[in-house]
C-alpha positions in Angstrom: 81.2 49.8 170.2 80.2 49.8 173.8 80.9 53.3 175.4 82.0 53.9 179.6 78.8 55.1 180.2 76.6 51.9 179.3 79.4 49.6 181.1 77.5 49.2 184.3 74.2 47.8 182.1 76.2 45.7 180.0 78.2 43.9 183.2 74.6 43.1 184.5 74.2 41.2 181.2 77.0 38.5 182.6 75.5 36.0 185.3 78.4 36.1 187.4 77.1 39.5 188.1 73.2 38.7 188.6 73.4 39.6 192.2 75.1 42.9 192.6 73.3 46.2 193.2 73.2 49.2 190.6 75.6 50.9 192.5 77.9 47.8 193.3 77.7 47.7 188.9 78.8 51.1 189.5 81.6 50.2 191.2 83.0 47.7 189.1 82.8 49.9 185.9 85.0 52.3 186.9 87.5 49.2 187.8 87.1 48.1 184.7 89.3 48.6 181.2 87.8 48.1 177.7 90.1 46.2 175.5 90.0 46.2 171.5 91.6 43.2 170.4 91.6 42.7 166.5 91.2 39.0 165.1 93.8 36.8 165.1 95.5 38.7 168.4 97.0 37.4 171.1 95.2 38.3 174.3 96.8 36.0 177.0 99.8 34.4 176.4 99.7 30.8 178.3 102.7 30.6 180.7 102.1 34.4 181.0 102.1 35.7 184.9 99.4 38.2 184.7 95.9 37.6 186.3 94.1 40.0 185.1 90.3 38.9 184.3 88.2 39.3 181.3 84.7 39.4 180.5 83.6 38.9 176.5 81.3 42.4 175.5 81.5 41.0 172.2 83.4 38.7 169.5 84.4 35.4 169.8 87.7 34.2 171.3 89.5 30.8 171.4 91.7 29.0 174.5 94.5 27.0 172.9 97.8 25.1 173.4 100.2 24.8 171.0 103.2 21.8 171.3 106.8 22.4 171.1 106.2 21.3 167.4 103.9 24.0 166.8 100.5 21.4 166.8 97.5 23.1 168.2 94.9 22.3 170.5 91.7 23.9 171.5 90.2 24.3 174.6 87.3 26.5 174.3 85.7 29.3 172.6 84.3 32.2 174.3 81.7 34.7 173.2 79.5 37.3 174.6 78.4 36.7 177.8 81.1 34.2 178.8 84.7 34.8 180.6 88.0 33.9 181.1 91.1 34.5 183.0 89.5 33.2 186.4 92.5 30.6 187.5 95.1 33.1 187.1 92.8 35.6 188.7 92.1 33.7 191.6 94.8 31.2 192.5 97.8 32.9 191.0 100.5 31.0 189.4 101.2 31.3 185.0 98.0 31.4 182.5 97.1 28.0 181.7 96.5 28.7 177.7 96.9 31.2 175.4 93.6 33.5 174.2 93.4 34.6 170.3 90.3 36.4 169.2 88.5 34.7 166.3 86.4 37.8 165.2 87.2 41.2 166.4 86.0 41.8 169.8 85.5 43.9 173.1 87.0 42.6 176.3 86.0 44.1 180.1 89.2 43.7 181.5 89.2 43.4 185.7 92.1 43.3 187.7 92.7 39.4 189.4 92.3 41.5 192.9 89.1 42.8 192.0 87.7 39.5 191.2 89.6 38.4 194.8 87.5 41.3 196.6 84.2 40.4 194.5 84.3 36.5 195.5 85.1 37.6 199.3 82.6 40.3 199.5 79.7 39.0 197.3 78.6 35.3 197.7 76.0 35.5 194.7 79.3 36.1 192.6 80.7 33.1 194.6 78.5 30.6 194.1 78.2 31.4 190.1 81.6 31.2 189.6 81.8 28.3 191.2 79.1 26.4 189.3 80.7 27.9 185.9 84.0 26.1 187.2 82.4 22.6 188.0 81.1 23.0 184.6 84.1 23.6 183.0 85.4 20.5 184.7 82.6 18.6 183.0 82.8 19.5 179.9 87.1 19.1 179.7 86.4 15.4 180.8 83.9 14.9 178.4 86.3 15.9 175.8 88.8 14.0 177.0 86.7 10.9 176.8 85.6 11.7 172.9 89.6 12.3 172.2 90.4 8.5 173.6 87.2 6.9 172.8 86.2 8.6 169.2 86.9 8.2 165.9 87.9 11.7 164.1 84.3 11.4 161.8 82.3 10.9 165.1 84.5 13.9 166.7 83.8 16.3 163.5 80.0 15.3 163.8 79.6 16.4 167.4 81.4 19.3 166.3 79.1 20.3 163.7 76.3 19.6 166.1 77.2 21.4 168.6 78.3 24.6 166.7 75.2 24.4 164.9 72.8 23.8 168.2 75.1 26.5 169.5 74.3 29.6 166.6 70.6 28.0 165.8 71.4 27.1 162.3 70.7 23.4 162.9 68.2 23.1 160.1 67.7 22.2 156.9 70.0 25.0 155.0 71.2 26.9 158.0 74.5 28.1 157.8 77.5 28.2 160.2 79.1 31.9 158.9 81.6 32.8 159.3 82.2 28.7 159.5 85.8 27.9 161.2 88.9 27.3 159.2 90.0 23.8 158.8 92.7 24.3 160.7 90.6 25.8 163.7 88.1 22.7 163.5 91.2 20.3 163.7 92.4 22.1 166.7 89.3 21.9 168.3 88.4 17.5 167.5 92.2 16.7 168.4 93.5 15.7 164.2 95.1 17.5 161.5 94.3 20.0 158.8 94.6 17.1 156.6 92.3 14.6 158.1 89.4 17.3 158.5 89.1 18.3 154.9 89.0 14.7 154.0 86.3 14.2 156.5 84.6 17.3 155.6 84.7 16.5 151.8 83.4 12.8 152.6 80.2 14.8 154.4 79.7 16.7 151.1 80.4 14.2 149.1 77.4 12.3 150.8 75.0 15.1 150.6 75.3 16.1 154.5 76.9 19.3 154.3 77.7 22.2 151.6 80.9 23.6 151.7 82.5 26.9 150.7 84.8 29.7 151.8 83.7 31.1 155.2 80.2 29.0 155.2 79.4 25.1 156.0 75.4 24.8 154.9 73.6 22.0 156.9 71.9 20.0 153.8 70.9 17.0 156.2 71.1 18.1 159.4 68.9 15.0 160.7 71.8 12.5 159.5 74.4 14.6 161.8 72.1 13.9 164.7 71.6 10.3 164.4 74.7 10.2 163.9 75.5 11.9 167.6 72.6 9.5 169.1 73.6 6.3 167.5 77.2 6.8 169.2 75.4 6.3 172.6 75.6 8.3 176.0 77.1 11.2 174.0 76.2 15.3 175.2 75.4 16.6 172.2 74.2 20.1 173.8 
């Protein structure tokens, strides 16, 4: 649990932050609020009007719409060292996807005219935020590409790539724990519940993954990532 006192060192973690002064760090801790949010609660609410902005200390969070028949759809995930809540904070208007934390977690929480002041005030903070925007913007229309252009098994691959490139379990017997729910995988490659444990079981069936509760075990990694090449000019990082 991060205490007031070490805030200031633990915002200069965060690269949007790289450029500001121990006492501008200072400054910004004492604007800031540490929230507590357990797993599985709400911390935005999309359509919501607030803009305040938030900063991951630790835990892992996940952006998501859900249709009007209840279908969800994952944007992003979050973790220490990222953020979230910039749109609202900076160009007003209603949240543009709801936030649930996936693990219990510690949020910074910054007003949206703090952030305002920091952007007008501190060009380092600027410029960051704007490459972290641009990309944002890359990675959404790369997604939308695979959702058009992919079959679900070459979606779930890239998934497992990525999340295990991402923790640095990519290897013979490395383990994604706590591994995602099959409902949180399908949310994130655009299909069902359904269709992901099929597709999941068809991997283990084959001898490419190990599956059990809260834990996917890479058992040939090296066929996942053929797999990702063979499909062409695909990002797998």
């Amino acid at each position: 649990m991060i205490k007031r006192c070490d805030l200031p060192s633990s915002l200069a973690e965060f690269d949007i932050f790289a450029s500001l002064d121990a006492d501008a760090l200072s400054d910004l801790a004492n604007r800031v609020d540490i929230v507590r949010p357990e797993r599985g609660e709400l911390v935005v609410q999309h359509l919501d009007k607030s803009d305040d902005f938030y900063l991951v200390l630790s835990g892992q969070l996940t952006a998501i719409l859900i249709s009007g028949r209840g279908r969800e759809v994952a944007l992003g995930e979050m973790q220490r060292g990222t953020y979230f809540g910039e749109i609202a904070a900076i160009g007003g208007g209603e949240r543009s996807a709801s936030i649930f934390a996936r693990t219990p977690a510690e949020l910074a929480r910054l007003p949206g005219r703090t952030l305002r002041a920091l952007i007008r005030d501190q060009p380092g903070v600027a410029q960051v935020l704007l490459g972290d925007m641009v990309e944002k913007v890359r990675n959404l229309t790369q997604r939308s590409f695979e959702l058009t252009a992919l079959k679900l098994a070459d979606r779930l691959t890239l998934f497992l790539v990525r999340a295990g490139l991402e923790q640095s379990v990519l290897i013979e017997g490395g383990e994604l724990r706590p591994a995602p729910t099959h409902a949180e995988i399908a949310a994130q490659v655009g299909a069902n519940r359904e269709a992901v444990s099929r597709e999941l079981s068809a991997l283990a069936q084959m001898g490419v993954i190990g599956t059990r509760r809260g834990c996917i075990t890479f058992l040939e990694p090296d066929r996942l990532i053929q797999h990702a090449h063979d499909m062409g000019d695909i990002d797998v990082s």
